[in-house]
C-alpha positions as YAML, in Angstrom:
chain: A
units: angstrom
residues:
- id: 1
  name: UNK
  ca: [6.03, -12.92, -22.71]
- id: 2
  name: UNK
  ca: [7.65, -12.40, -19.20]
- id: 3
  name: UNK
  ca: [5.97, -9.70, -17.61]
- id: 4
  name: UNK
  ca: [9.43, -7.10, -17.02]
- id: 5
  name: UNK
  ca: [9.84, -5.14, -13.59]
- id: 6
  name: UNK
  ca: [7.70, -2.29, -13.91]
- id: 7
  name: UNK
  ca: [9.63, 1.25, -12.81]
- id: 8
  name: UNK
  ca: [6.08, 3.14, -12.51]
- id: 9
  name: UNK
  ca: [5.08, 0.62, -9.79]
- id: 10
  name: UNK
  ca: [8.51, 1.13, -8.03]
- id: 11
  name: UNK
  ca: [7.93, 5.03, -8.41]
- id: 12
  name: UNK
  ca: [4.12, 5.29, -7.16]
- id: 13
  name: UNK
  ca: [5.26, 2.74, -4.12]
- id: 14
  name: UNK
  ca: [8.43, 4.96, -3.84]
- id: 15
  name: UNK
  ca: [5.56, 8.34, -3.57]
- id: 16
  name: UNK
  ca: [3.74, 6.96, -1.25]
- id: 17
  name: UNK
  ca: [6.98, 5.84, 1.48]
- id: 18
  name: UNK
  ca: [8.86, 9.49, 0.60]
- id: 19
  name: UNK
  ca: [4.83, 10.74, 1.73]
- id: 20
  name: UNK
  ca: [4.92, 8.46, 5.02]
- id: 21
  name: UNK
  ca: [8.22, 9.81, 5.93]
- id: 22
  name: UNK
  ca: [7.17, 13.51, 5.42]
- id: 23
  name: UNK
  ca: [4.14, 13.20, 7.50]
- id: 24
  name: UNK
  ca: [5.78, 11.41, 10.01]
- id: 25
  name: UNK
  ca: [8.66, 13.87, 9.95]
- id: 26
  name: UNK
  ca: [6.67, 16.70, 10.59]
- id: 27
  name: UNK
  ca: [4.56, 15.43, 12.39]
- id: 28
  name: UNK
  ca: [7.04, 14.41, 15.29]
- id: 29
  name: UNK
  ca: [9.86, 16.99, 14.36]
- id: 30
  name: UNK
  ca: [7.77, 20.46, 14.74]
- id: 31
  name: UNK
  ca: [7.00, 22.68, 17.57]
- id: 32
  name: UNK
  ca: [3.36, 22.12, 19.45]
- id: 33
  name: UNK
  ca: [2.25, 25.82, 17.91]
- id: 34
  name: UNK
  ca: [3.21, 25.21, 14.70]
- id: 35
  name: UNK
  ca: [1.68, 21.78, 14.61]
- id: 36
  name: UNK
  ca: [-1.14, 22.99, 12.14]
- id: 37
  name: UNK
  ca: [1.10, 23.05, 9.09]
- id: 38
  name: UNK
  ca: [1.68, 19.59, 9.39]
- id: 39
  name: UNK
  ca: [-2.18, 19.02, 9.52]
- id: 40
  name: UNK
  ca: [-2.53, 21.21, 6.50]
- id: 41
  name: UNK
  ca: [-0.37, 19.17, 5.19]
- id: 42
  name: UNK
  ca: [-2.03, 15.85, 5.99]
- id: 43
  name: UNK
  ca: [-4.90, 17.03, 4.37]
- id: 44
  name: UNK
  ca: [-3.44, 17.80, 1.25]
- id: 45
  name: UNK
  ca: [-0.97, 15.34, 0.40]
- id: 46
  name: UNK
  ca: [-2.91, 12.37, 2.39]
- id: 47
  name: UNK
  ca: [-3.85, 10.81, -0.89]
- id: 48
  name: UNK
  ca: [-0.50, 8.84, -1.65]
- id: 49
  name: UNK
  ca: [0.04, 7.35, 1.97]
- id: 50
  name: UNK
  ca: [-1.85, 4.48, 3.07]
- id: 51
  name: UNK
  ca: [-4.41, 4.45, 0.66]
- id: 52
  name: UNK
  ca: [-2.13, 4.39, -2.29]
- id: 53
  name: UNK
  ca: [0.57, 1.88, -0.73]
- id: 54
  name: UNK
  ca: [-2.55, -0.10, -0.30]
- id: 55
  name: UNK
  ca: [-3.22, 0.55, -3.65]
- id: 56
  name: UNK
  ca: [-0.26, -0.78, -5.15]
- id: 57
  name: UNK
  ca: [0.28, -3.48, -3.29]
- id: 58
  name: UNK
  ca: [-2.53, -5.13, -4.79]
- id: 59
  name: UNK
  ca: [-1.46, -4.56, -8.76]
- id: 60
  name: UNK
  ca: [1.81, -6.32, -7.22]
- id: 61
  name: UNK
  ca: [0.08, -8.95, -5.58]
- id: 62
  name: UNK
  ca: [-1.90, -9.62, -8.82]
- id: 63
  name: UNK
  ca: [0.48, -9.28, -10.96]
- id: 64
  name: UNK
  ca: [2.96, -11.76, -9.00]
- id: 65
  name: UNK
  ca: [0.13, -14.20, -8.45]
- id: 66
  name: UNK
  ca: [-0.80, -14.18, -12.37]
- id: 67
  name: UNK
  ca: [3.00, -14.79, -13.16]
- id: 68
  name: UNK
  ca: [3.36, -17.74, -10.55]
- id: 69
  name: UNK
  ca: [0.41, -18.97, -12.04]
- id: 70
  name: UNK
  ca: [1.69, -19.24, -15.65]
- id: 71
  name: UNK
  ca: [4.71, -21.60, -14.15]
- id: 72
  name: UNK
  ca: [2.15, -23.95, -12.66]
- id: 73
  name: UNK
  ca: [1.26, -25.33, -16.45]
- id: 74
  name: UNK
  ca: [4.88, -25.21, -17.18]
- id: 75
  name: UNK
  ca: [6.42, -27.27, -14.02]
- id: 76
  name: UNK
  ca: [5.94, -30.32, -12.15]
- id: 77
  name: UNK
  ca: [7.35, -28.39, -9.13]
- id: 78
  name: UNK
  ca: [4.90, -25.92, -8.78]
- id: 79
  name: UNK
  ca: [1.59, -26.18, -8.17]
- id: 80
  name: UNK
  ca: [-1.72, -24.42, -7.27]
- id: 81
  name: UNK
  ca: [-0.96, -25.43, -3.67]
- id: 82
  name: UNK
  ca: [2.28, -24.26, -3.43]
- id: 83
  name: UNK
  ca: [1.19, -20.75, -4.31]
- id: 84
  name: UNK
  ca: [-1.37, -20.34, -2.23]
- id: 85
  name: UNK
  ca: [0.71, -21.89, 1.05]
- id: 86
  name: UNK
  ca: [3.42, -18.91, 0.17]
- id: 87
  name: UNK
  ca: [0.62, -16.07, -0.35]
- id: 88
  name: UNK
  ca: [-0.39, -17.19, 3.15]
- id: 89
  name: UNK
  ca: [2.93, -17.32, 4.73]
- id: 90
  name: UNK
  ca: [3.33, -13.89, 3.45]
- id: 91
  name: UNK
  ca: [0.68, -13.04, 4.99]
- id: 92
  name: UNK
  ca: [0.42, -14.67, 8.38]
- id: 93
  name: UNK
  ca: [4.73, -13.07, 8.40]
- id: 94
  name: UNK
  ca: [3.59, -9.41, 8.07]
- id: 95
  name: UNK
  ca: [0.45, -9.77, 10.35]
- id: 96
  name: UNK
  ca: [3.64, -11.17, 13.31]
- id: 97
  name: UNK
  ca: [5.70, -8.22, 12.52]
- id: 98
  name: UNK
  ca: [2.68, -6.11, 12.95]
- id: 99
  name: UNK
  ca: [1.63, -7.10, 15.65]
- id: 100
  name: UNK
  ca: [5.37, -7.11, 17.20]
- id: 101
  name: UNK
  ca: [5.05, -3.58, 16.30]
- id: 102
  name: UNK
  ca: [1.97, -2.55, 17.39]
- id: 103
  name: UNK
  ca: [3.19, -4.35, 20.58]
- id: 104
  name: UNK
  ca: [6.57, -1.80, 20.61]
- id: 105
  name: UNK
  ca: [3.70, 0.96, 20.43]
- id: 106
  name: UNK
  ca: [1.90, -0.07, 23.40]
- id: 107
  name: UNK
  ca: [4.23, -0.77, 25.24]
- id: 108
  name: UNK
  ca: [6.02, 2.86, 24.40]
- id: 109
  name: UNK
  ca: [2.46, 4.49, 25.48]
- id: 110
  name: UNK
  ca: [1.67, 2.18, 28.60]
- id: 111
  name: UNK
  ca: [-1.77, 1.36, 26.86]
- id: 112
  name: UNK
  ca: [-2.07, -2.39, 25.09]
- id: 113
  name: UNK
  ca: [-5.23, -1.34, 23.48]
- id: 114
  name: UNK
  ca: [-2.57, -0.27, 20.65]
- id: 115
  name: UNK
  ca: [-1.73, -4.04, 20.55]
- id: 116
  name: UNK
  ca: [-4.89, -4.11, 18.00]
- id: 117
  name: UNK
  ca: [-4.27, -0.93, 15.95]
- id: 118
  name: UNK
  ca: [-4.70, -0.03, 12.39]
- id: 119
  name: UNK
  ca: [-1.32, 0.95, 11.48]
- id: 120
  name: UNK
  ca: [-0.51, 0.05, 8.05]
- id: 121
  name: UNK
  ca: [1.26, -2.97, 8.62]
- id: 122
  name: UNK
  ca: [-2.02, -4.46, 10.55]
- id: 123
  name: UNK
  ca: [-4.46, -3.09, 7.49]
- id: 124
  name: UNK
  ca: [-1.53, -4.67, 4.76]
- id: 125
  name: UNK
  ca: [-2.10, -8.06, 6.51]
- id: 126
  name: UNK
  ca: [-5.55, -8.64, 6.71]
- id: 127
  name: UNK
  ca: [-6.35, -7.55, 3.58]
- id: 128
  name: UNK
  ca: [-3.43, -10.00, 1.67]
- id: 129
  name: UNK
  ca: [-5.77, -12.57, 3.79]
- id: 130
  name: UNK
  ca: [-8.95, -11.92, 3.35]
- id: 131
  name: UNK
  ca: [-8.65, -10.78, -0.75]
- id: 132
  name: UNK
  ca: [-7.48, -14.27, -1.16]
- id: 133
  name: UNK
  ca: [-10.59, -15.78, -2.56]
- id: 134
  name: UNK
  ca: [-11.75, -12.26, -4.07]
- id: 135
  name: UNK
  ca: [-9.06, -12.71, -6.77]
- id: 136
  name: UNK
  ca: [-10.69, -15.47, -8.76]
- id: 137
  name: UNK
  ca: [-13.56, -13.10, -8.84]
- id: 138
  name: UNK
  ca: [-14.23, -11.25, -12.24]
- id: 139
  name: UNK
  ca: [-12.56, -7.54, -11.99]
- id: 140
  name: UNK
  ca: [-16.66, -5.88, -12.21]
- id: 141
  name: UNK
  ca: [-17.34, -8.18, -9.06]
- id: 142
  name: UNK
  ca: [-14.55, -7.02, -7.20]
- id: 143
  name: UNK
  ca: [-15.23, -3.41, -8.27]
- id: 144
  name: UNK
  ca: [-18.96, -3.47, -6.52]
- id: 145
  name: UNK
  ca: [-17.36, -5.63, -4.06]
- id: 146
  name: UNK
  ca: [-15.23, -2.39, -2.77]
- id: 147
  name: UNK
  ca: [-17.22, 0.25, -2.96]
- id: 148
  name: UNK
  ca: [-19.98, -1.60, -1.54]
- id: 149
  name: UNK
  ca: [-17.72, -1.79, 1.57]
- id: 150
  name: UNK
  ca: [-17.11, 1.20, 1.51]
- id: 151
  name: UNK
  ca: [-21.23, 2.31, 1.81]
- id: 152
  name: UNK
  ca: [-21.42, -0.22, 4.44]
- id: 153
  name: UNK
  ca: [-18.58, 1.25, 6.17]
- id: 154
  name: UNK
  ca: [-19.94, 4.65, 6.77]
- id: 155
  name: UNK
  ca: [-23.54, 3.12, 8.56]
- id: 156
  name: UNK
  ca: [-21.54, 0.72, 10.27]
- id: 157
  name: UNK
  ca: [-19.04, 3.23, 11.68]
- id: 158
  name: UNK
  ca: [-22.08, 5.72, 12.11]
- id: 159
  name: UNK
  ca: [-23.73, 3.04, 14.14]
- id: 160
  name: UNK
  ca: [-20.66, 1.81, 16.26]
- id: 161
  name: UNK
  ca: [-19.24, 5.04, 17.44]
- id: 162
  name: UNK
  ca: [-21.40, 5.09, 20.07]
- id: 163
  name: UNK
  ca: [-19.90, 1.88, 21.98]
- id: 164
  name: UNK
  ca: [-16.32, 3.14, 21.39]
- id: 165
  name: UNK
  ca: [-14.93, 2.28, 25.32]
- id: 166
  name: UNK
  ca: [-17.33, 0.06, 25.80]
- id: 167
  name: UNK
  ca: [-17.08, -3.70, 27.89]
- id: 168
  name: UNK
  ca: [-19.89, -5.14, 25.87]
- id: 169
  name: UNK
  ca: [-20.17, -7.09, 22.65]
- id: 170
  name: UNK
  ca: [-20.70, -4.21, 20.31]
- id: 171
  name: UNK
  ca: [-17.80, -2.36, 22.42]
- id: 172
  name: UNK
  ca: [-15.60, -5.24, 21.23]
- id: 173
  name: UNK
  ca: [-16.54, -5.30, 17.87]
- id: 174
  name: UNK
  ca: [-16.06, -1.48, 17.36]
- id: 175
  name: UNK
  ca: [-12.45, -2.04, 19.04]
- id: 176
  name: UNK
  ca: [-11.74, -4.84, 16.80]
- id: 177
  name: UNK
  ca: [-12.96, -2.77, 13.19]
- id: 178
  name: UNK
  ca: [-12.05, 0.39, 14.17]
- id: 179
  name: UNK
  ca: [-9.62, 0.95, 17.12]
- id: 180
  name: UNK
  ca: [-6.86, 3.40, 16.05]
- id: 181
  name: UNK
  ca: [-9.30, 4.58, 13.55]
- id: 182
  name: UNK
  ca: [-7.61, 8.09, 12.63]
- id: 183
  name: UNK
  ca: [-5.24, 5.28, 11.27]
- id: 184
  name: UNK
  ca: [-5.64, 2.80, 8.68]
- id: 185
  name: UNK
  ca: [-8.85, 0.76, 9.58]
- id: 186
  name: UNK
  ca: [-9.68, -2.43, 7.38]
- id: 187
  name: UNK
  ca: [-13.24, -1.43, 6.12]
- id: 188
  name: UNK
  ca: [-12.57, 2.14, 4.48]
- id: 189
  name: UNK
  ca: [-9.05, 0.53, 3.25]
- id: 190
  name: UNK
  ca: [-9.39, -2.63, 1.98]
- id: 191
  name: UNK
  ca: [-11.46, -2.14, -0.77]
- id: 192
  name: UNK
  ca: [-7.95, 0.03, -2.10]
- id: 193
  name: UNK
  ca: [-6.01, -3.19, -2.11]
- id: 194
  name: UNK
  ca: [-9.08, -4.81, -3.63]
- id: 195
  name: UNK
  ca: [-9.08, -1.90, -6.63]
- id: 196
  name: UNK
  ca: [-5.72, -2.91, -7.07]
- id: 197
  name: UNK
  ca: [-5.53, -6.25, -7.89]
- id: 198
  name: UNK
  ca: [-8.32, -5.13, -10.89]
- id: 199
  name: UNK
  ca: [-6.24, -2.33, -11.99]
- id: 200
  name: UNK
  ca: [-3.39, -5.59, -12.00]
- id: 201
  name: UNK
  ca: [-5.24, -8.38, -13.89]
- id: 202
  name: UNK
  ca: [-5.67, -5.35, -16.63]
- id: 203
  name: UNK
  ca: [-2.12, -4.92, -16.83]
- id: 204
  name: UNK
  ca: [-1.20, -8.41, -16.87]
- id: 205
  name: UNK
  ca: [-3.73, -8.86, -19.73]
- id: 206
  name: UNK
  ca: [-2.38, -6.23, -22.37]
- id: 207
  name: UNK
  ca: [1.46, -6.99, -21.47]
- id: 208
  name: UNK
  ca: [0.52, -10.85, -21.91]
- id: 209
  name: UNK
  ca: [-2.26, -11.13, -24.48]
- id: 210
  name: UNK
  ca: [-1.06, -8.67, -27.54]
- id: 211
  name: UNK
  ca: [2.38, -8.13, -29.07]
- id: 212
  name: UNK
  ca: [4.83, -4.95, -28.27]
- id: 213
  name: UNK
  ca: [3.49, -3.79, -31.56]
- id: 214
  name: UNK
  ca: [-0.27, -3.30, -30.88]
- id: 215
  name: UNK
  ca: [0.75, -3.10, -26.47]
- id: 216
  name: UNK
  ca: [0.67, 0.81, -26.81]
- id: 217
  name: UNK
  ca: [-2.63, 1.27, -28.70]
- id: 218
  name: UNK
  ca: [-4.35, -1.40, -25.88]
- id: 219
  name: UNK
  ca: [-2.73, 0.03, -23.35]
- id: 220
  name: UNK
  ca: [-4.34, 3.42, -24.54]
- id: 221
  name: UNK
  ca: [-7.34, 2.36, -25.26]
- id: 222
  name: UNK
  ca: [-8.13, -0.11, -22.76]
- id: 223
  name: UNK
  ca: [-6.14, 1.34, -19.89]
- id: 224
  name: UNK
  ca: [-4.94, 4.83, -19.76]
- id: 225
  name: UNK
  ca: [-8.03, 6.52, -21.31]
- id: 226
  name: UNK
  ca: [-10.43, 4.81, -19.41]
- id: 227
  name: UNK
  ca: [-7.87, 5.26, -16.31]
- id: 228
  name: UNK
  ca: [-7.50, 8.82, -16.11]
- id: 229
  name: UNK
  ca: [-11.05, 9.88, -17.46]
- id: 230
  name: UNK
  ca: [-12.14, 7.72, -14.20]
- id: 231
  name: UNK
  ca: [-9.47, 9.33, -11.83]
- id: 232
  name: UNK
  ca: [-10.21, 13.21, -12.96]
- id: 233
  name: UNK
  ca: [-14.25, 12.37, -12.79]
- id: 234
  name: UNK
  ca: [-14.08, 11.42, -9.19]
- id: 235
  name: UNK
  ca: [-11.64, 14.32, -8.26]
- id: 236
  name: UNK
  ca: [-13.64, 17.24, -9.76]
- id: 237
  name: UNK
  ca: [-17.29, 15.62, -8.80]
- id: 238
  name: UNK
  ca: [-16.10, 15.41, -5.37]
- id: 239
  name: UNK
  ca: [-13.63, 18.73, -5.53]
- id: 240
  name: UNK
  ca: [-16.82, 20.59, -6.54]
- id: 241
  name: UNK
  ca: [-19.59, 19.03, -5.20]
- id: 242
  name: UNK
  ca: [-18.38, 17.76, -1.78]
- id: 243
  name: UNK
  ca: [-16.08, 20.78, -0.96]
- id: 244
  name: UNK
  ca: [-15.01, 20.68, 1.81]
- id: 245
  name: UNK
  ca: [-16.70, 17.03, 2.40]
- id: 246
  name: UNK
  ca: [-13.53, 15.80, 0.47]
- id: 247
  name: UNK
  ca: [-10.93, 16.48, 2.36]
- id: 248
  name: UNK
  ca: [-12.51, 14.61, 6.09]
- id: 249
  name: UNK
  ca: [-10.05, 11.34, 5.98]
- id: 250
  name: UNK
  ca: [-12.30, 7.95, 5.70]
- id: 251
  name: UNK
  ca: [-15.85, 9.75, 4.22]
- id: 252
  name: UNK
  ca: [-17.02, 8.37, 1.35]
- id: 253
  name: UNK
  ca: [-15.91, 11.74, -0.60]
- id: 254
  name: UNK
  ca: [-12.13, 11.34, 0.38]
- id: 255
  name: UNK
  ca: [-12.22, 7.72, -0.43]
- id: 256
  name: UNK
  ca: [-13.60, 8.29, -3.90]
- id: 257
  name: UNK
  ca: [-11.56, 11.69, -4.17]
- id: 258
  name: UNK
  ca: [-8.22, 9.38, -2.91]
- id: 259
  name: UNK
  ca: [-9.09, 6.58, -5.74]
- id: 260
  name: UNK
  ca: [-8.80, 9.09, -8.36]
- id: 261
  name: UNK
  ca: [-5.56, 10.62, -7.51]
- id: 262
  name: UNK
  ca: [-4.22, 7.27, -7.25]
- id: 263
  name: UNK
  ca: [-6.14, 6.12, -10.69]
- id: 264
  name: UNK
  ca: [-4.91, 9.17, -12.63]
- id: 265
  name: UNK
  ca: [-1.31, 9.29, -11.18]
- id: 266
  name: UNK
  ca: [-0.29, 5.27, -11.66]
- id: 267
  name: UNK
  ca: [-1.95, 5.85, -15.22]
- id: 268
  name: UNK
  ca: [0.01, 8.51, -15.88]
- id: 269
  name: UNK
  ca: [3.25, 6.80, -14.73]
- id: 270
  name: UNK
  ca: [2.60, 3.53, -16.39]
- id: 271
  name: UNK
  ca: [2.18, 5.86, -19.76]
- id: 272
  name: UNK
  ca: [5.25, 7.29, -19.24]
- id: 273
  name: UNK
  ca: [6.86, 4.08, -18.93]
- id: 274
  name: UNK
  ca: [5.05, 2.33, -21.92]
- id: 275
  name: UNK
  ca: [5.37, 5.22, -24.24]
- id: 276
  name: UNK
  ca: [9.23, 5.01, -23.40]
- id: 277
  name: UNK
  ca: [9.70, 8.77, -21.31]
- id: 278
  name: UNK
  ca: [10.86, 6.21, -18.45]
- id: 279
  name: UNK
  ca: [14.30, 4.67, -19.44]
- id: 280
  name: UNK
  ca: [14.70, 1.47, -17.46]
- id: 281
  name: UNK
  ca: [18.18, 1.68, -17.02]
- id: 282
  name: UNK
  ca: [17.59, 4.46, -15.27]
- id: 283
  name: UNK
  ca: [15.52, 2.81, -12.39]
- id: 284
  name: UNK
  ca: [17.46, 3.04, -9.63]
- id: 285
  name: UNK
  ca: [17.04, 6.28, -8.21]
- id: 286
  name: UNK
  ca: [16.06, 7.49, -4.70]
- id: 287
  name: UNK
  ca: [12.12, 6.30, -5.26]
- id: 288
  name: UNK
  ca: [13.49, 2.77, -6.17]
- id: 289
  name: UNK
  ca: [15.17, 2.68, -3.17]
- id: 290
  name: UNK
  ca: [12.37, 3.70, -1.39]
- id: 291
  name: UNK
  ca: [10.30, 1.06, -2.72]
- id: 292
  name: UNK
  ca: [12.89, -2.14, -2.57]
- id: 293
  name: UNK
  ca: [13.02, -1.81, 0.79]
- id: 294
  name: UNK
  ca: [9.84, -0.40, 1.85]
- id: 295
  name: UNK
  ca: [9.30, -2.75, 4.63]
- id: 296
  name: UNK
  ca: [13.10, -1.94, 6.15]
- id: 297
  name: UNK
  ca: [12.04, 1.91, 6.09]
- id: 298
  name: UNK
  ca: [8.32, 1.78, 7.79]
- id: 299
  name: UNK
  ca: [10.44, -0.32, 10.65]
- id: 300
  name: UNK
  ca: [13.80, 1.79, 10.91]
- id: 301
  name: UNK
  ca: [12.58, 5.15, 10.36]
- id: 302
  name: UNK
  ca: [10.78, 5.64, 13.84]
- id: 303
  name: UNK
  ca: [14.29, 5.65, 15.31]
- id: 304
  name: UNK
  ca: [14.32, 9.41, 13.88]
- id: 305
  name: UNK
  ca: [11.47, 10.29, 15.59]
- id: 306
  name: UNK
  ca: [13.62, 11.37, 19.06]
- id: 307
  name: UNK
  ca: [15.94, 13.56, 16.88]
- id: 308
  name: UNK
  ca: [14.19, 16.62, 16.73]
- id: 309
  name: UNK
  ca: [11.03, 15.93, 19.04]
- id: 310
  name: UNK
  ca: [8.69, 19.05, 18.84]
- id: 311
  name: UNK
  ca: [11.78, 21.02, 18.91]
- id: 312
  name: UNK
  ca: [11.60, 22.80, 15.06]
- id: 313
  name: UNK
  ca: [9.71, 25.84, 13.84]
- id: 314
  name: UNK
  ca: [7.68, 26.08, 10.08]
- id: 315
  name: UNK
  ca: [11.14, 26.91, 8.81]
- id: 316
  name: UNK
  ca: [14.07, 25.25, 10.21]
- id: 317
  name: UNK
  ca: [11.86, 22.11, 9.72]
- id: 318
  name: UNK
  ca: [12.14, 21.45, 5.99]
- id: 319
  name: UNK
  ca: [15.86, 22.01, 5.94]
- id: 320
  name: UNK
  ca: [16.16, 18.66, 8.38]
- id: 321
  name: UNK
  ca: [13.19, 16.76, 6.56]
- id: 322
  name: UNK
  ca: [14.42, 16.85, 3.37]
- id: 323
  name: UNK
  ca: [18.27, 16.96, 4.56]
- id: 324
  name: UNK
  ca: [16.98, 13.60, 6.10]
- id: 325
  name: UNK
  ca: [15.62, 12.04, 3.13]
- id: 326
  name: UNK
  ca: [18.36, 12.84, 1.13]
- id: 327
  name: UNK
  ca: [20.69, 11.38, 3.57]
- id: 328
  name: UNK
  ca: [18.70, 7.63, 3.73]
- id: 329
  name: UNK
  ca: [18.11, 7.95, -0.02]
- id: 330
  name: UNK
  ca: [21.94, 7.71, -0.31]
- id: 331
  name: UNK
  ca: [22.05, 5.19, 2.74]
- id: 332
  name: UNK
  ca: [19.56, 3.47, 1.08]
- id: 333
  name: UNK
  ca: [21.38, 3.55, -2.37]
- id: 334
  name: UNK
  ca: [24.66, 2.66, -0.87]
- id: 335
  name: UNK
  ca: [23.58, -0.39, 1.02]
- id: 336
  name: UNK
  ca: [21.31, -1.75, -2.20]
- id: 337
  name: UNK
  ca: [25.23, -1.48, -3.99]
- id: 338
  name: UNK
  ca: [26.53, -3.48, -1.26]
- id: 339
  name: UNK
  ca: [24.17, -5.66, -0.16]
- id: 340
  name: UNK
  ca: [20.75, -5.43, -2.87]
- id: 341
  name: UNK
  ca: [18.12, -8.00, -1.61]
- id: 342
  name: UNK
  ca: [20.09, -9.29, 1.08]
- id: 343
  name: UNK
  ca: [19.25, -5.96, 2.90]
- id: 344
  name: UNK
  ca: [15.43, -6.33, 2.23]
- id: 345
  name: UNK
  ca: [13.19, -7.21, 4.86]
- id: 346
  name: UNK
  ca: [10.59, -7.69, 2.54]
- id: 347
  name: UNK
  ca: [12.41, -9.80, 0.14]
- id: 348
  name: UNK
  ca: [13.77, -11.99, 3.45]
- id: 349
  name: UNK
  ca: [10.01, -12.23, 3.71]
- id: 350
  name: UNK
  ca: [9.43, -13.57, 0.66]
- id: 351
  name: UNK
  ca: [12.03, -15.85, 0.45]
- id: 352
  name: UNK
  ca: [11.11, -17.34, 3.63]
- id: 353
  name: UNK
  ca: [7.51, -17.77, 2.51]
- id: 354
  name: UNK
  ca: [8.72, -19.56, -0.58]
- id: 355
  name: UNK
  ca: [10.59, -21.49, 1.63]
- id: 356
  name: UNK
  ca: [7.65, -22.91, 4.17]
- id: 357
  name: UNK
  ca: [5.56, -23.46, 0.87]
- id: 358
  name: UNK
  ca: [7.94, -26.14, -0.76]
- id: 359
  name: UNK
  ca: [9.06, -27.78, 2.45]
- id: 360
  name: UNK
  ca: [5.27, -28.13, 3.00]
- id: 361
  name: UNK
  ca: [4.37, -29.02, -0.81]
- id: 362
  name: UNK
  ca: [7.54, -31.48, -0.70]
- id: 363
  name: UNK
  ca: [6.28, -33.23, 2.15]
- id: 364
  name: UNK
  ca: [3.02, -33.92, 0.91]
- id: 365
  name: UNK
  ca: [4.61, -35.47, -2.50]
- id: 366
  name: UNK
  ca: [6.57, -37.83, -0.35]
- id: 367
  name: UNK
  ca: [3.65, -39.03, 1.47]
...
């Protein structure tokens, strides 16, 4: 069976960029001595952003890969090669435009040390890259893989602090993990991606190796139970036993504390959409929208950020944020009408990977 388009992927990825904009929103948008609220809300609500775009994007990767794949025993065309060449190309594509836009930063800040910043494009990048030969790996091995990175992470950052500034070897190897790292650094984000493409090989399993019939018991039993029991476990032990540990970004608390929301809410969405309370023909809403062309909106939406700069109270703020993402919800809607994938960055992307694969596979066949 063809593995269909999955709304509750399009919804959590959809979250997590209507979360992005929010933060950013306020974050630019509201006065200097009200500033705090949009910490508070940081720390609340920080769960969904990088970490669970991160997230996601490795179910889709695995889930893409494991379909491409399956047309390898079925074509002549298509080969091992040929897939890996395009996940590369994707790759190497998003790690130019972040670098292009970590270059806009610097430049807007007169300091190039943003050049190398962990912005989420950057993080996104390296991670497609270096998970490469991780996803042969059994899903237990990737698993202890993560969270092993994640222990190493907090001595290594421990450790490194210290030479943060510094000319020196060590000083270059802290600027390289680290710099920018109230962002989106590699080590405390990767292993997200990595938890990911697990979580993806599971669902590509029970939608590929048992019949709609038995799909919903599986999915129960092999999936959501074992799903959300994991998610809640790691939000209450952490909630109640590393209060307020939990809530510093990048500790080992908020990174087990973040993996459960994410756990627990994608289970629950995928269970809404396998049990049938998610009708597909009802998929393109605002959240779709904000998924398709995720890529187009992390780019774009920093033109808002001279709008309103520092210039709205607690109040008048959330009358312009939301006002705002109604108004590019229905931009967004009216251009996918018009225009659909043509519009995408991210699907350009794609296509342009696919592209440099086959000219590259169909030169090798003629030689």
């Amino acid at each position: 069976m063809t593995l269909p388009r999955l709304k509750s992927i399009d919804t959590f990825r959809g979250l997590c960029m209507s979360w992005m904009i929010l933060a950013h929103l306020s974050g630019w948008w509201i006065r200097e001595e009200d500033f705090w609220v949009a910490n508070l809300i940081n720390i609340i609500l920080d769960s969904i952003g990088a970490s669970g775009f991160l997230f996601i994007a490795g179910v889709s990767i695995m889930l893409s890969q494991r379909k491409k794949l399956d047309k390898v025993t079925n074509s002549i065309q298509y080969s091992k090669k040929t897939i890996r060449n395009e996940y590369f190309f994707r790759a190497l594509l998003i790690f130019i435009i972040a670098l292009l836009y970590n270059t806009s930063i610097a430049i807007a800040l007169n300091d190039y040390t943003w050049i190398w910043s962990w912005f989420i494009l950057l993080t996104t990048s390296i991670s497609f890259l270096i998970a490469w030969p991780l996803l042969k790996t059994s899903k237990i091995l990737r698993v202890v893989i993560g969270v092993g990175i994640w222990i190493g992470n907090h001595y290594i950052f421990n450790i490194m602090i210290i030479y943060e500034g510094q000319t020196n070897v060590l000083g270059f190897f802290f600027y390289i993990l680290y710099n920018g790292y109230h962002l989106d650094p590699i080590l405390p984000f990767f292993p997200f991606f990595l938890i990911g493409t697990v979580v993806g090989d599971l669902i590509y399993d029970i939608f590929n190796r048992y019949n709609p019939e038995n799909r919903k018991k599986v999915f129960k039993n092999k999936f959501f139970i074992p799903g959300t029991v994991i998610g809640v476990l790691l939000i209450l032990l952490n909630v109640l036993f590393q209060f307020p540990g939990f809530l510093v970004r990048r500790t080992i608390p908020w990174l087990l504390y973040t993996l459960g929301i994410d756990l627990l809410l994608f289970s629950m969405l995928l269970a809404f959409e396998i049990f049938g309370f998610m009708e597909r023909k009802k998929s393109y809403k605002f959240l779709f929208y904000y998924s398709f062309y995720s890529l187009t909106i992390y780019l774009a939406h920093n033109i808002l950020y001279f709008l309103f700069l520092n210039q709205l109270n607690l109040v008048t703020v959330w009358f312009f944020i939301v006002g705002a993402f109604i108004a590019l919800g229905l931009l967004l809607r009216t251009i996918y009408k018009k225009w659909a994938e043509k519009a995408s960055l991210k699907y350009q992307l794609s296509r342009l990977s696919i592209g440099l694969a086959r000219r590259i596979e169909s030169r090798r066949v003629l030689q």
